[in-house]
C-alpha positions in Angstrom: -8.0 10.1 22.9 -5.9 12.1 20.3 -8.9 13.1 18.4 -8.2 10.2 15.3 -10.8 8.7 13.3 -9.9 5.8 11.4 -11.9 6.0 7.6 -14.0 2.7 7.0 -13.4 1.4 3.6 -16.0 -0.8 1.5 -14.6 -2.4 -2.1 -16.6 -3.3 -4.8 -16.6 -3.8 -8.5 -18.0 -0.3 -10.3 -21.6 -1.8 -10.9 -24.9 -0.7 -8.5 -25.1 -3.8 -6.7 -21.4 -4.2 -5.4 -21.8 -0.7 -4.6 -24.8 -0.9 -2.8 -23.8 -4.2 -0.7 -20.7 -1.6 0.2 -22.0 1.1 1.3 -24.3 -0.9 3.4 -21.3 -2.1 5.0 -19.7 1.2 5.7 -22.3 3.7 6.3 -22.7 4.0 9.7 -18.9 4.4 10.2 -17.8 8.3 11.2 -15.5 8.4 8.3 -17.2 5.6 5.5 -15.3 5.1 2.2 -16.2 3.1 -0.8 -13.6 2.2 -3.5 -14.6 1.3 -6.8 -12.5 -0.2 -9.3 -12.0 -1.5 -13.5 -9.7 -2.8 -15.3 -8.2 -0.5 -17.7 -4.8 -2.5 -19.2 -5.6 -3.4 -23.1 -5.5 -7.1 -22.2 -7.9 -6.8 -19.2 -10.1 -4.4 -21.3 -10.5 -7.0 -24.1 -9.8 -10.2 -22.8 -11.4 -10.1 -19.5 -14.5 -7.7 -19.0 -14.5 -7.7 -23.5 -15.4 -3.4 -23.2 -13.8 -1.0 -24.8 -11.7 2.1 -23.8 -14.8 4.6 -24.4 -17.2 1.9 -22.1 -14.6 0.9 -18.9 -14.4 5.3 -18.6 -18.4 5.0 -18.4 -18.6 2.4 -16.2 -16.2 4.1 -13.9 -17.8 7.5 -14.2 -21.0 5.8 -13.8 -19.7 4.2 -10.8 -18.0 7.1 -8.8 -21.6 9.1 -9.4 -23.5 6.3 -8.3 -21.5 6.1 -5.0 -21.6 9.7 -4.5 -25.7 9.6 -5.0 -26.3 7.6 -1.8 -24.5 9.9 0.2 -20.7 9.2 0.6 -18.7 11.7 -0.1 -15.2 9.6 -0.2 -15.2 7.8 -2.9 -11.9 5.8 -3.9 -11.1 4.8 -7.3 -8.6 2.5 -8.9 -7.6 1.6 -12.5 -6.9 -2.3 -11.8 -3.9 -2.6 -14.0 -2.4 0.2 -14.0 1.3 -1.0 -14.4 0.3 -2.0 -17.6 -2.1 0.3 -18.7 -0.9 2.8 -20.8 -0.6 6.6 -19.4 -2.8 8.4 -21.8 -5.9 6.2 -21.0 -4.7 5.9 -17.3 -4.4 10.1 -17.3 -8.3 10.4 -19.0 -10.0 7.8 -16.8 -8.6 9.2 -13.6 -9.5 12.8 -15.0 -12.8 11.9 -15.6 -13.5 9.8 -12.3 -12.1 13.3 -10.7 -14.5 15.3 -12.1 -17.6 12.9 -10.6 -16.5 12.9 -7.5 -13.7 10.5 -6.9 -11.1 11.9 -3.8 -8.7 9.2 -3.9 -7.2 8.0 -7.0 -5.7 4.8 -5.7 -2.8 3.1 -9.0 -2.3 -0.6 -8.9 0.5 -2.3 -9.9 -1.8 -5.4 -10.2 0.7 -8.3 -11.6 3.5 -6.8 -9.6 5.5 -6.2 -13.4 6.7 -2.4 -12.4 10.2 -1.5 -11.8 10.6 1.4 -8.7 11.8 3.9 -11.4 8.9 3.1 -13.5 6.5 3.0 -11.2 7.7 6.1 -9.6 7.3 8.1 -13.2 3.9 6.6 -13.5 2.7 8.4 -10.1 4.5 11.5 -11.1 2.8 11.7 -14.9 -0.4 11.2 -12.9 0.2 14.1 -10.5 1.3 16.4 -13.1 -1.1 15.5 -15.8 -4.4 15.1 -13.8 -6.1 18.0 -12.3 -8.4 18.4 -9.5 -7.9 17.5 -5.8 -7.5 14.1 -4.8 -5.0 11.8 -3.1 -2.6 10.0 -5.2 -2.2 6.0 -3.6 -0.6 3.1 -4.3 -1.1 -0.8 -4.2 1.6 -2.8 -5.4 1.8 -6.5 -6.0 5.5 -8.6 -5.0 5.2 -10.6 -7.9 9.2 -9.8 -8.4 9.6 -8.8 -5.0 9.6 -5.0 -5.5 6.2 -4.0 -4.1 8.0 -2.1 -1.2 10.4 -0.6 -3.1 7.7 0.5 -5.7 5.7 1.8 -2.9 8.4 3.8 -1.8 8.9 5.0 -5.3 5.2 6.2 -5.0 5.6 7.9 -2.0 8.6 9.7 -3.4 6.5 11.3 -6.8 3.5 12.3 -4.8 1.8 9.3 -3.1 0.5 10.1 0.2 -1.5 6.8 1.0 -0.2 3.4 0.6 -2.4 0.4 0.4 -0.4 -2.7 1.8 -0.7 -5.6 4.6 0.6 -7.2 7.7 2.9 -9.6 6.8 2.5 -9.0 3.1 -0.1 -11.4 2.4 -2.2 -11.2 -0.3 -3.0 -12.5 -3.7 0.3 -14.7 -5.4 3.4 -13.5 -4.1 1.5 -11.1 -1.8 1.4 -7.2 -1.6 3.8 -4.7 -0.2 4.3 -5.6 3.4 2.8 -2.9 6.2 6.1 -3.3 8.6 8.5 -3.5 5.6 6.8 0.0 4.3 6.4 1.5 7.5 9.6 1.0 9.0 11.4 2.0 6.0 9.8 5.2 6.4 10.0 5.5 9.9 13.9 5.0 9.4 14.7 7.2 6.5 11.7 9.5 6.2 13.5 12.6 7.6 16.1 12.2 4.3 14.5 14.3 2.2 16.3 13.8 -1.0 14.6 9.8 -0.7 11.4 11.1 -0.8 10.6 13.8 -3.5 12.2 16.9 -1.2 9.8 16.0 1.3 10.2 14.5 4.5 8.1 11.6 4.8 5.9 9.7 7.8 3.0 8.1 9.2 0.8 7.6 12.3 1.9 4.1 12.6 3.1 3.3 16.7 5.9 0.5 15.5 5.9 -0.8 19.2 2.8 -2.6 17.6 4.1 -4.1 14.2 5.5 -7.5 16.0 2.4 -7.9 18.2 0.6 -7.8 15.0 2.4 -9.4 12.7 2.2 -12.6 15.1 -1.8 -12.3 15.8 -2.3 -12.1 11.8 0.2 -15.2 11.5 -1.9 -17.4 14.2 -5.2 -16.6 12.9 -4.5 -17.0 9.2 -2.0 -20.0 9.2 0.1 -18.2 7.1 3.9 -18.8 8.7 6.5 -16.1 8.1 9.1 -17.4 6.5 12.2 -16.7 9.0 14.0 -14.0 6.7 11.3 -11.9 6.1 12.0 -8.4 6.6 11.2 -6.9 10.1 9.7 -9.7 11.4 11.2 -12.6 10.6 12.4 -15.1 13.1 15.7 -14.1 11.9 15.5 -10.7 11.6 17.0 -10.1 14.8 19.5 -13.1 15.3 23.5 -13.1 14.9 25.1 -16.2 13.6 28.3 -14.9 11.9 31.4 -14.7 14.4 32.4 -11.0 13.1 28.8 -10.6 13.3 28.4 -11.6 17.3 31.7 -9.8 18.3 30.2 -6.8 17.2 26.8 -7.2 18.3 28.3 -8.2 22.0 30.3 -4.6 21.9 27.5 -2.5 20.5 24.7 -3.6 19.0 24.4 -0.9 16.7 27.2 -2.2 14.8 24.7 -5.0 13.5 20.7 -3.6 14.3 19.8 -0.6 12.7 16.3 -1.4 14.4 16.5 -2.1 17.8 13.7 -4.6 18.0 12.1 -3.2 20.9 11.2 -0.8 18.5 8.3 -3.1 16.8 7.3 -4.5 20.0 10.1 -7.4 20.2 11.3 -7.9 23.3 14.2 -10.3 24.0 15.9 -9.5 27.6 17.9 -6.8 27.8 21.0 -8.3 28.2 20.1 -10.5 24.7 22.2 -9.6 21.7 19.9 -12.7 19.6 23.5 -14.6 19.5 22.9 -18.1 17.8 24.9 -20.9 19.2 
């Protein structure tokens, strides 16, 4: 009704036959994406796909052409790695995936090593030392529990998409988690000095992050452990007496969210007191 189009996003490895099963997949969608990816860390260059520097920025040139030759036009392309890859190689692949047609340079903290400040320097030398027009995004692993804070970190030196997922599943620890993200933006986005001078936002209706949260959890098995950020099972209980005396005067003093917010709805005359 508000005149939105979600874009349709294929992945595949950068060689032809990935590619073609993805675009297959995505082409009848009004906005169709493909997102093509290599490693480009020393030790997944030589240890895993055994290429050199000179050969992983072929194959991803190769790639982003090859995508762009059967007719999409958003093409999506990430250095797996990237936390450990180092900048000079990371600024000449992107550079050159730019220049055959990539729109969307997405940077992934694959092994979730990054620290926020790191991270954050790593999307900044890319926005300064990259030309061409593109959107700079990030996907961030929780290996040591920082994805969302790295995320932020990217949104704050230029990132304007953020690749992350309900719950935070996702490979090992996980990824950085859609509601965790989302509301953390949605909370401090107007603070401009968080966020690169900028205010910051999305599209996302929070009334819907519980509601999804659960479905994900029911179809996939995966339980939410009860402290999770957001929506965990105790993200919105009091057990502490200072804690409930507060709550029971004004629950402000205790919920920066109110959890009607997300689409958690506990009786309005609840305060989520545990006895």
């Amino acid at each position: 009704a508000d005149g939105y189009v979600p874009v349709i996003c294929g992945l595949s490895r950068a060689n032809k036959k990935d590619i073609d099963a993805s675009w297959e997949g995505v082409r009848h969608a009004l906005r169709p994406r493909i997102h093509t990816f290599i490693a480009t860390s020393k030790i997944h260059m030589e240890d895993k796909l055994k290429k050199t520097p000179d050969e992983v920025v072929q194959i991803a040139v190769d790639a982003v052409k090859y995508a762009k030759s059967l007719g999409c036009d958003d093409i999506e392309f990430s250095p797996e790695d990237a936390g450990r890859s180092e900048p000079e190689f990371l600024h000449r692949i992107l550079t050159a995936v730019v220049e055959a047609g990539a729109t969307t340079l997405n940077i992934p903290d694959t092994v979730g090593i990054c620290l926020p400040q790191e991270f954050g320097t790593l999307i900044a030398g890319i926005k300064e030392n990259v030309p061409g027009q593109y959107v700079i995004s990030t996907h961030c692993q929780n290996d040591l529990g920082l994805s969302t804070a790295n995320s932020l970190a990217g949104v704050a030196n230029g990132a304007r998409q953020v690749e992350c997922t309900i719950n935070g599943i996702g490979e090992r620890a996980g990824n950085a988690s859609l509601e965790e993200v989302a509301m953390a933006i949605w909370m401090r986005g107007q603070e401009k000095q968080f966020f690169g001078g900028h205010n910051a936002y999305t599209g996302i209706n929070p009334v819907y992050i519980y509601p999804a949260s659960k479905m994900v959890k029911d179809f996939s098995g995966m339980a939410v452990q009860p402290h999770k950020a957001i929506v965990g099972a105790n993200a919105f209980a009091h057990e502490s007496g200072i804690h409930q005396d507060g709550m029971l005067k004004n629950k402000k003093t205790y919920e920066i969210i109110a959890p009607e917010t997300i689409g958690y709805f506990r009786g309005e005359d609840s305060v989520g007191v545990v006895m």
